[in-house]
C-alpha positions as CSV (number, residue, x, y, z in Angstrom):
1,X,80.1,148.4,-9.7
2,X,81.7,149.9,-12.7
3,X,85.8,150.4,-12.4
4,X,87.2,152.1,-15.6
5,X,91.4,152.1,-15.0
6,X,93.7,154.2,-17.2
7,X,96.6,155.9,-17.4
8,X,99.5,152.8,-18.3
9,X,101.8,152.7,-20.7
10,X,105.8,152.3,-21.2
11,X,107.6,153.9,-18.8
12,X,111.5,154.4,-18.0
13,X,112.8,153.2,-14.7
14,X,112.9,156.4,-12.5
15,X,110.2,157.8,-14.6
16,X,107.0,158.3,-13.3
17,X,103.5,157.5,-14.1
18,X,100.1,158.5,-12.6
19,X,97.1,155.9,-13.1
20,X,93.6,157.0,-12.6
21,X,90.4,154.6,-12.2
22,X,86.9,155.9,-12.4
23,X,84.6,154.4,-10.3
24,X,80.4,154.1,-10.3
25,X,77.9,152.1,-9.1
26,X,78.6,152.7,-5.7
27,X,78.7,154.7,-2.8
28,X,82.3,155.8,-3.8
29,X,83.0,158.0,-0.6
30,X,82.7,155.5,2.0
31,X,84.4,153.0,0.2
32,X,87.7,151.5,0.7
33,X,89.5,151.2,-2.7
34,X,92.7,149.2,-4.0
35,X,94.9,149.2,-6.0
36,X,95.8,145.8,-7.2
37,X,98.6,144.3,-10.2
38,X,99.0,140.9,-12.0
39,X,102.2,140.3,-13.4
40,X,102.5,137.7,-15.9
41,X,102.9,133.8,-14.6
42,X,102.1,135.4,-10.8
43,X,99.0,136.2,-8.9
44,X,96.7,139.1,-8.6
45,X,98.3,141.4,-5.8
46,X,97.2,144.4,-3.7
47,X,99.5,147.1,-4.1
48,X,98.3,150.0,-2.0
49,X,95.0,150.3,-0.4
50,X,93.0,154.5,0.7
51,X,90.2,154.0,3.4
52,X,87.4,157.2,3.2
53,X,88.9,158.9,5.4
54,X,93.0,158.9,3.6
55,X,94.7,156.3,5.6
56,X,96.9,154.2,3.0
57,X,98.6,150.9,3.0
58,X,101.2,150.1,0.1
59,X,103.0,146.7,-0.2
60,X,106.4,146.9,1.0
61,X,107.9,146.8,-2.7
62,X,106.2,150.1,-3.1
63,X,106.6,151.9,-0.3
64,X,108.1,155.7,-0.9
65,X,108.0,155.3,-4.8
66,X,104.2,155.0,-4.6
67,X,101.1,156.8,-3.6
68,X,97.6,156.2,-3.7
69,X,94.6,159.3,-3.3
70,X,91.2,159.7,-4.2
71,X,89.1,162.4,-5.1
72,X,85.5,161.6,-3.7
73,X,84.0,164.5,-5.4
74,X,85.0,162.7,-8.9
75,X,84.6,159.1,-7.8
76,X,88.3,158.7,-8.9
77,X,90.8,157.0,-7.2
78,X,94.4,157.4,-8.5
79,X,97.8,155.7,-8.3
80,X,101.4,157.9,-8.7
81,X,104.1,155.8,-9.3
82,X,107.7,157.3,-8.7
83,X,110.7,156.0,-9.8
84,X,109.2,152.6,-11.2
85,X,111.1,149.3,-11.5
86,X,111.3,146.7,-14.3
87,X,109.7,144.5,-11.6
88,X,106.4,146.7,-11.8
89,X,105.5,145.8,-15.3
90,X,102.1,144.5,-14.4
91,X,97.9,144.7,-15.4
92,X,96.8,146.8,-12.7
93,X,93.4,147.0,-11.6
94,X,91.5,149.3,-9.4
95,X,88.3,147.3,-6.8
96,X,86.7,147.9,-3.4
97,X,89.0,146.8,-0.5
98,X,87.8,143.8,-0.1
99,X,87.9,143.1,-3.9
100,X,84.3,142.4,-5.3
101,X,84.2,140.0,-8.3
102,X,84.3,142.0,-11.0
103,X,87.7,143.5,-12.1
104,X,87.1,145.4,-15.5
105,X,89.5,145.6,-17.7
106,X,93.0,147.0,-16.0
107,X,95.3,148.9,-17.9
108,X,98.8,147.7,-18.6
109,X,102.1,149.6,-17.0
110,X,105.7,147.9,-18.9
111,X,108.7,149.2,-17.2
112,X,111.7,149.3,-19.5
113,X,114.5,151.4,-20.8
């Protein structure tokens, strides 16, 4: 599996920012995919989670500034985030839900004014 993630950068709290992740090497469609973040000193974390068939999960600290889709016809998953905290600044990674093993290489959201 192949995850390509993209889209971070510096953002201003209440600003917004969309991250995309292209995915190959699988059966994309039928997969459930994650999105997952690693802030520094803390553990890798799921933040929101899209089954085939649209039905999301997000962690509570996201929920309503958030949202996860997908775009099966792409093999893209993508992440909107609303109205991001200083408390987001993380790596964040795209994987299957379960994670497999292989993470590629994230890409890196700083929140700050």
């Amino acid at each position: 599996v192949q995850l390509q993630a993209s889209g971070g950068g510096l953002v201003q709290p209440g600003g917004s920012l969309r991250l995309s992740c292209a995915v190959s090497g699988t059966i994309f469609s039928i997969n459930v995919m994650g999105w997952y973040r690693q802030a520094p000193g803390k553990q890798r974390e799921l933040v929101a989670s899209i089954t085939s068939g649209g039905t999301t999960y997000y962690v509570d600290s996201v929920k309503g500034r958030f949202t996860i889709s997908r775009d099966n016809a792409k093999n893209t998953v993508y992440l909107q985030m609303n109205s991001p905290k200083p408390e987001d600044t993380a790596v964040y990674y795209c994987n299957l839900f379960p994670a497999r093993s292989y993470w590629g290489q994230g890409t890196q959201v700083t929140v700050s004014s």
